[in-house]
N, C-alpha and C positions, 0 to 999 in steps of 0.2 A: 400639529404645531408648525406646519410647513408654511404658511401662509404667514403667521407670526415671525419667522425667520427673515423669511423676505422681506416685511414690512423692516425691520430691523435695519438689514440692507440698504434700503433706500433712505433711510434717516443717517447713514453713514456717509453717503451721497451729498445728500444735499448740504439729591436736594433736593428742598418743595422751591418752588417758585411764585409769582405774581398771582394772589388772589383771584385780582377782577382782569379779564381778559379787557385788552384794548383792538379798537380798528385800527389795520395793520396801516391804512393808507397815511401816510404822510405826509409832513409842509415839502411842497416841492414835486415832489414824484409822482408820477402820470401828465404832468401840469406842460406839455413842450406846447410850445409854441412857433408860428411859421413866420419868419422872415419873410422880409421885403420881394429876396431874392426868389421866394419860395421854397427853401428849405426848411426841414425842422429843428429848432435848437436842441439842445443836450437837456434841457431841464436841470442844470445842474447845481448841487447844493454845494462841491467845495470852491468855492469864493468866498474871497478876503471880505471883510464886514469892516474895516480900518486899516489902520498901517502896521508895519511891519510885518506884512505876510506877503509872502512868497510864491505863484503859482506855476508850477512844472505841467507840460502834456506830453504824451508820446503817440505816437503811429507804430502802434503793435500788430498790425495786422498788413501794412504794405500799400494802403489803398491811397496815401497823402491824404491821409482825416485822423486828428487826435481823437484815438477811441478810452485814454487812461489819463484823468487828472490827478495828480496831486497837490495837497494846499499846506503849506511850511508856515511857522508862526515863527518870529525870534521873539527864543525865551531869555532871557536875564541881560545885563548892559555890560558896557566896555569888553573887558579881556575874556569875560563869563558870557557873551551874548551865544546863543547855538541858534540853528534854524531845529524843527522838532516838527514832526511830520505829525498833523490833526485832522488831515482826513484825504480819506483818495475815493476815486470814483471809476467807473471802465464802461464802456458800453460793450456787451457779449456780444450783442447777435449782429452789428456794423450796422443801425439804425439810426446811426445819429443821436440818439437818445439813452443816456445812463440809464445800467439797469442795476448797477448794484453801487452802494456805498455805505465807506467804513470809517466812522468816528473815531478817534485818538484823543488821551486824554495829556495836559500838559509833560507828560515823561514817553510820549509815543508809544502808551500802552493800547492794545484797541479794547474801545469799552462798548460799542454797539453798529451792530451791519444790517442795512438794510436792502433787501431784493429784489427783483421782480423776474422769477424764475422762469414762467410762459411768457413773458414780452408781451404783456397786456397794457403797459401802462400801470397798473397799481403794484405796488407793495405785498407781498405775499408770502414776504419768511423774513425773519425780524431774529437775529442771534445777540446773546449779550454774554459783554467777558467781566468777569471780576480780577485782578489781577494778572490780566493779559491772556487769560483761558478761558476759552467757551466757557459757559456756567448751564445756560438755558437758550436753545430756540423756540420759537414761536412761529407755527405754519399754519397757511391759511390754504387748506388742500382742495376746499369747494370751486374757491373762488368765489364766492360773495362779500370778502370783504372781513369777514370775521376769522378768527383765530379760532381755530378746533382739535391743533394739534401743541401739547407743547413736549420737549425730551429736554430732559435735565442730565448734566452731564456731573462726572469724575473725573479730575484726571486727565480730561478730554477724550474722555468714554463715557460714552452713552448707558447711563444705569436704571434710567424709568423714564415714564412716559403715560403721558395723562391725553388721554383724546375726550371730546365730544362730538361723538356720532350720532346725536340723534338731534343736535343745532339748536340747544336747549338755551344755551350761553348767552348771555347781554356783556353789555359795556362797562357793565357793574358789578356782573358775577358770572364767575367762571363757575361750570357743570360739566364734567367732565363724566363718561360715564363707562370709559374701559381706563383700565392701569395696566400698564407692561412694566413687566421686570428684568433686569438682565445680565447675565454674571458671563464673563470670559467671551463677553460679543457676542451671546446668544440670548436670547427669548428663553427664559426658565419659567417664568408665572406671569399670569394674564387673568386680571380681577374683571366684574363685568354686575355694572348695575341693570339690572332688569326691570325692575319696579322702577326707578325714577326716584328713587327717595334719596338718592347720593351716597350710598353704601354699597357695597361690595355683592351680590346674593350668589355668583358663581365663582367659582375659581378654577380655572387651568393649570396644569401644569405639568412641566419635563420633567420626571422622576429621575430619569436616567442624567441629565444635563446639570440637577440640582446636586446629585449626589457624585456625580466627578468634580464641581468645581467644589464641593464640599473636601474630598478627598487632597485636589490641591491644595486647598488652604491649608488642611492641614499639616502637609508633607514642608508646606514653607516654614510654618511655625517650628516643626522641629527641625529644620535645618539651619 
């Protein structure tokens, strides 16, 4: 189960969910372009589309280059007007070019992020919040473009996890062929289709890990 663990790990790093998987690439992202001067632009999606929006940059890193947008909408009129923050953007690696950005919904809750985590240009981890909490990420670990990994969250903890390892998946349906389980931050069962038919034929599991958070639970219920 060691390797199980680790994988764990690294999905903390970076429910059922969405049926049919989508490509992760998105309007905008990978898409920069070179000025005149010969520079790269940002590629970037938070700009105002009309009026009453508002755009802030920062120089987080010291170099005199905005590497952090963000995009302000004013919601409501007169005495009720607010600005309300609908989406920011950062460039990680000081590329010139946005690598990750995060959608807001009209009350500044974030409802969808998208990343490009090796600085390739594409899109490759795609997170979504339902009520301003993680719900479900979507990772594209190949790198080709598709989605193979998704982890559904709790709580904003990580409780399962559906991969496609063997890149069976379309654009229309999601095949996913291992399932992780995971109680108290740990990897306790790990399902594993072998035939291809989309059913479970193995099962893993911590005995030990299953039967302490078991224990836990119980000790809260009567307390």
């Amino acid at each position: 189960m060691k390797h199980l663990t680790l994988f764990l790990m690294a999905v903390a790093l970076v429910g059922c969910g969405s049926k049919s998987p989508e490509p992760v690439t998105s309007p905008g992202a990978g898409d920069a372009e070179t000025t005149s001067g010969g520079e790269v632009a940002d590629a970037g999606r938070c700009m105002p589309d009309g009026p009453g929006y508002e755009v802030t940059e920062y120089d987080t890193s010291g170099d005199n280059t905005p590497d952090v947008r963000k995009l302000f909408k004013t919601m409501g009129e007169g005495s009720l007007a607010r600005l309300v923050l609908v989406c920011r953007e950062a460039d990680l690696n000081g590329d010139r070019r946005k690598d990750i950005v995060r959608l807001y919904n009209d009350e500044g809750r974030p409802v969808r992020e998208e990343a490009d985590r090796d600085f390739d240009g594409q899109i490759d981890e795609v997170t979504h919040f339902t009520n301003g909490r993680i719900t479900l990420r979507e990772v594209d670990t190949s790198g080709n473009g598709m989605i193979d990994t998704k982890i559904f969250y709790e709580a904003g903890m990580p409780v399962r996890a559906e991969r496609d390892m063997k890149g069976r998946s379309t654009v229309a349906t999601w095949q996913p062929d291992t399932w992780e389980y995971y109680a108290d931050g740990r990897t306790v069962r790990v399902g594993t289709d072998v035939n291809g038919d989309g059913k479970v034929d193995r099962w893993d599991r911590d005995e030990e890990r299953l039967r302490n958070s078991a224990l836990a639970n119980d000790n809260a219920v009567t307390q």
